[in-house]
C-alpha positions as CSV (number, residue, x, y, z in Angstrom):
1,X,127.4,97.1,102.0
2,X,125.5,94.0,103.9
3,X,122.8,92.6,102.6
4,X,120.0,90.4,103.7
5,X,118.2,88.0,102.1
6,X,115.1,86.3,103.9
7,X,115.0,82.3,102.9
8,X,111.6,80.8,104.1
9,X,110.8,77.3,103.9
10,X,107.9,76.5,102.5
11,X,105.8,73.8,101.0
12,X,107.0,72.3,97.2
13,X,104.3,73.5,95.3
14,X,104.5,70.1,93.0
15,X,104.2,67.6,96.5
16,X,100.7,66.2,96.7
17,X,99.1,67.9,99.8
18,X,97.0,66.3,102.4
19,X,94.8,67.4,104.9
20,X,94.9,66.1,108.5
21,X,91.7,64.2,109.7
22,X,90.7,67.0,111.9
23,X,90.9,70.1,109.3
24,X,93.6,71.7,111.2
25,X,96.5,72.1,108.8
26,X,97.8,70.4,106.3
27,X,100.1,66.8,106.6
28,X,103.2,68.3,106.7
29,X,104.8,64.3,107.7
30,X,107.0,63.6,104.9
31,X,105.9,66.6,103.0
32,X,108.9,68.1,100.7
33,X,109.4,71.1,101.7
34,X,111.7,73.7,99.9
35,X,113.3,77.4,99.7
36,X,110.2,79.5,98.7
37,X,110.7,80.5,95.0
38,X,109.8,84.1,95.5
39,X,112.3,84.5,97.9
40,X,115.1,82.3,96.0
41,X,114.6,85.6,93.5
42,X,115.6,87.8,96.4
43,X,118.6,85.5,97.1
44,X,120.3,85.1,93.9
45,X,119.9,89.5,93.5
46,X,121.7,89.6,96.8
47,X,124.3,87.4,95.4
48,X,124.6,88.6,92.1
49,X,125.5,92.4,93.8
50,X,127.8,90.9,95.4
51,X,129.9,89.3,92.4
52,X,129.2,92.2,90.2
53,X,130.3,95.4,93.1
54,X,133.3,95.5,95.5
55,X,131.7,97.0,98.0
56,X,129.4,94.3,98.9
57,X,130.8,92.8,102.3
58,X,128.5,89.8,103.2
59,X,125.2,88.4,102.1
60,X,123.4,86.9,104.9
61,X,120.2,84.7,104.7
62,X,117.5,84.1,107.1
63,X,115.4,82.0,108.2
64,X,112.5,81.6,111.0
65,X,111.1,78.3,111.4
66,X,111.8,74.4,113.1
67,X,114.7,72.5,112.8
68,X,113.5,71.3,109.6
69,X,113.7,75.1,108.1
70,X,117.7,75.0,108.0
71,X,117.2,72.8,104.6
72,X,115.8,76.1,102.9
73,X,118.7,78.1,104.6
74,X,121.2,75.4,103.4
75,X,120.2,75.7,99.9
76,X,120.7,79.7,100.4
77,X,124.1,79.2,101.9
78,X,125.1,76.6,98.9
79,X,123.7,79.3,96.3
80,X,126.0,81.7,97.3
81,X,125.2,83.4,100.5
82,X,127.7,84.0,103.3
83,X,126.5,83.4,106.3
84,X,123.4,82.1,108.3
85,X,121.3,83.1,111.0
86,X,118.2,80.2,111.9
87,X,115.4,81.8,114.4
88,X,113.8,78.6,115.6
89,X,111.9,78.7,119.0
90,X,108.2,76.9,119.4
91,X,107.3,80.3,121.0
92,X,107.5,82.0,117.5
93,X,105.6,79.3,115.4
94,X,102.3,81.2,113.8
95,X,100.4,81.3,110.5
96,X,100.4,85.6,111.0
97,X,102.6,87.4,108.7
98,X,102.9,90.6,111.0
99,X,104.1,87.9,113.8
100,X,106.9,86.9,111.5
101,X,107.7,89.8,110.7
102,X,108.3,91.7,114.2
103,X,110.4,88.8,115.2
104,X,112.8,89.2,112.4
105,X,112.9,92.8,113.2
106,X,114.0,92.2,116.2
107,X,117.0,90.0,115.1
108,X,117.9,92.5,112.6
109,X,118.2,95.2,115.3
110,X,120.6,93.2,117.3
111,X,123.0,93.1,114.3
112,X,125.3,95.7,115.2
113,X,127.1,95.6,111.7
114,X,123.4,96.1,110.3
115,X,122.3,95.9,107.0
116,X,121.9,98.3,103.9
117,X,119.7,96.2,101.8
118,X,116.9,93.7,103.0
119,X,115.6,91.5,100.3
120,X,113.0,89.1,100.0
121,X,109.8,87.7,97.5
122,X,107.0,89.3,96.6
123,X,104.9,87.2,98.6
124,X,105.4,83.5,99.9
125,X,103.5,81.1,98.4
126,X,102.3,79.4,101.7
127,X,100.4,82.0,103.2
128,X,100.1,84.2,99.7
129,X,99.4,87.1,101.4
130,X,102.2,89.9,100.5
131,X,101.8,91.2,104.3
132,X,105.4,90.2,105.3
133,X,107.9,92.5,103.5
134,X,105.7,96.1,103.8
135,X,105.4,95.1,107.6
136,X,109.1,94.0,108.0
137,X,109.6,97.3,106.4
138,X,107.7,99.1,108.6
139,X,108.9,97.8,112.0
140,X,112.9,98.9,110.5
141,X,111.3,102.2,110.2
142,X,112.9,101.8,106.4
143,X,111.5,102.7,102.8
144,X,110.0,100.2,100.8
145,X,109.8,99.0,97.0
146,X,107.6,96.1,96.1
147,X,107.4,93.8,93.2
148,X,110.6,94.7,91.8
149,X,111.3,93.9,88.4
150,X,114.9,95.5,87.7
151,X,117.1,97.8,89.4
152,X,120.4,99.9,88.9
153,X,122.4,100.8,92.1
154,X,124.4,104.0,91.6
155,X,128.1,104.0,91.9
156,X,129.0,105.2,95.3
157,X,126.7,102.8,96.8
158,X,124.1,104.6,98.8
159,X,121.0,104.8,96.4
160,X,119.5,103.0,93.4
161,X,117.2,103.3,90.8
162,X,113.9,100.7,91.2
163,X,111.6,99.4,88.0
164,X,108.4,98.0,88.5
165,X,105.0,97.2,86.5
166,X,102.1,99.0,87.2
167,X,98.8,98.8,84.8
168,X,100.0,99.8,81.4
169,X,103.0,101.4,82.5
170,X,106.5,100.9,84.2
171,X,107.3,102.7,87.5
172,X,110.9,104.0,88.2
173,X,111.8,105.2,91.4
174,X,114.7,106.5,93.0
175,X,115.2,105.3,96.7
176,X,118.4,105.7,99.3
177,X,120.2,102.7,101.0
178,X,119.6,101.4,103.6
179,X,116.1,100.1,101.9
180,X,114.0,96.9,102.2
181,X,113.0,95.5,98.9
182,X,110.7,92.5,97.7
183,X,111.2,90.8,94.7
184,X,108.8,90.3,91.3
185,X,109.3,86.6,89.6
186,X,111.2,87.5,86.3
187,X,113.4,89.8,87.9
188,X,116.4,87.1,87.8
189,X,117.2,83.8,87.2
190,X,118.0,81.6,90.3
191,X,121.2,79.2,90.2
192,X,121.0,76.0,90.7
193,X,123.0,74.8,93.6
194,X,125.4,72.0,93.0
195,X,126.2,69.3,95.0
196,X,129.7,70.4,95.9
197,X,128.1,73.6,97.0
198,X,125.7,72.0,98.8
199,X,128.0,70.1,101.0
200,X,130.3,73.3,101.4
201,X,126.9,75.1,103.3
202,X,127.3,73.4,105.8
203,X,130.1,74.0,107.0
204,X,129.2,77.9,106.8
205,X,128.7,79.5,110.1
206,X,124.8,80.2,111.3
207,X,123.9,81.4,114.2
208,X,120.4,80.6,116.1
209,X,118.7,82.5,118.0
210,X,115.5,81.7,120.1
211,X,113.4,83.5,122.1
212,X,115.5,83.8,124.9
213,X,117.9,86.2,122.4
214,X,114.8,87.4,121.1
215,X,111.6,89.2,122.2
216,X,108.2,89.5,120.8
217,X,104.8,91.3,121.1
218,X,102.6,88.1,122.1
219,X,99.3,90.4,121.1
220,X,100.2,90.4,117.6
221,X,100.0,87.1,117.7
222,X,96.5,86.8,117.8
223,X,95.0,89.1,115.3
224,X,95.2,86.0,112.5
225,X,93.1,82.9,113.6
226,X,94.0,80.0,111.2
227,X,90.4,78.2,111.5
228,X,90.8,75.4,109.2
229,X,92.1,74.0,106.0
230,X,89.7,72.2,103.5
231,X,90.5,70.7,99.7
232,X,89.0,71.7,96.7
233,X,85.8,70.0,95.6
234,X,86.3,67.3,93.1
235,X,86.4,67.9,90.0
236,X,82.8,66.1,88.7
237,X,83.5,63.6,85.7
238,X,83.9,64.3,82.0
239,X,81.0,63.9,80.1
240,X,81.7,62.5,76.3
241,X,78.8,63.8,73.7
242,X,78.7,61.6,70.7
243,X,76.8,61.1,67.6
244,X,76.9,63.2,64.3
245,X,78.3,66.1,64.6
246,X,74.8,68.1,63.8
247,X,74.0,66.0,67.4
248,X,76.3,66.5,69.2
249,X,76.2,70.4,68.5
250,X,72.8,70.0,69.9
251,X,73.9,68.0,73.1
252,X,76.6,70.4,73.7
253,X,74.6,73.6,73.5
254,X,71.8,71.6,76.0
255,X,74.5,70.8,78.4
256,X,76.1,74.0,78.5
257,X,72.6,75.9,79.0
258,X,70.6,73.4,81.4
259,X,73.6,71.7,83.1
260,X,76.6,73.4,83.5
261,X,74.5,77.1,83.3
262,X,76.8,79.2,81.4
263,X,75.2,80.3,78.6
């Protein structure tokens, strides 16, 4: 069994994130950037099979993105996963999910070995949309579980039993290998990668590929505009009541009615 693990790079959702002058996008100039933490879920299940079952062969992680992206697949490596492959190619830089996720397709195709399980997070939380795994899904032509929140592969190895929330309920769903699945937060706990580790990934093998190994649908690429980026509105200053406390009951009932409108 092969599995796959998708490891985008994404922005550290505790960096303080600025705006460039013209609206465009965001500063992304000495902006830490890290593995995203839906798909570090996805990564540590794919390892985790693998210590726990014999029959898992190879973990592999991916990435698509710059030359800076090979830090997330790094940290994917040094958690536990085999081997690398890097897409990076200027042609294939976009802000649409369904982009993404053709391209990837297409580099999974060209695996000969293939893979039996494809596994990734629920949603990244860059673009926080959720479109990527379904449509990765669809363009493998391969079933599909989402938000996973526990799962029980049978013995042989070909199928597995899938839990997941739904209002007021759990789901459980019994799917066949090869399957694409994406990952719930909860699910597992993510390692930590330790420096030794860390320094072992990179001597693991990764291959790149670019567009010249790779082909894409350039339509698709236009069916998300990315139009501008603006930061919240301030937050308008804190407003201390004082006086008795008969008063300032008073003052607080006024302000919530005439000022701030909520009652």
């Amino acid at each position: 069994m092969r599995i796959l693990t998708i490891a985008k790079q994404v922005p550290d959702s505790n960096a303080s994130i600025k705006i460039k002058p013209d609206g465009s996008d965001i500063e992304l100039t000495g902006l830490k950037q890290v593995l995203d933490p839906f798909d570090e879920f996805g990564v540590e299940l794919g390892i985790q099979l693998r210590e726990k079952r014999s029959d898992v062969t190879e973990v592999v992680a991916l990435t698509l993105g710059p030359d800076k992206a090979s830090e997330a697949l790094r940290v994917a490596l040094a958690m536990g996963a085999d081997t690398g492959i890097h897409i990076n190619d200027p042609a294939f830089e976009s802000k649409n999910e369904l982009f993404a996720a053709q391209i990837i397709a297409e580099s999974i195709k060209k695996d000969e070995a293939g893979f039996d399980l494809i596994l990734c997070g629920k949603y990244n939380i860059d673009l926080d949309s959720g479109a990527f795994g379904p449509a990765l899904a669809e363009y493998l032509d391969m079933p599909h579980i989402g938000a996973l929140q526990g799962m029980d592969m049978a013995d042989d190895g070909k199928s597995f039993m899938a839990r997941r929330r739904i209002e007021g309920a759990e789901e459980v769903l019994e799917c066949d290998l090869p399957a694409l699945l994406t990952i719930e937060k909860g699910m597992v706990e993510p390692r930590y990668p330790s420096l030794p580790n860390l320094m072992k990934a990179k001597k693991k093998p990764v291959t790149v590929l670019t567009s010249a190994e790779l082909s894409a649908d350039a339509s698709l690429n236009t069916g998300v505009v990315f139009e501008s980026v603006t930061p919240p509105p301030p937050r308008p200053e804190c407003k201390f009541v004082e006086g008795e406390p008969d008063e300032m009951v008073k003052e607080l009932v006024r302000l919530l009615r005439e000022e701030a409108k909520v009652i």
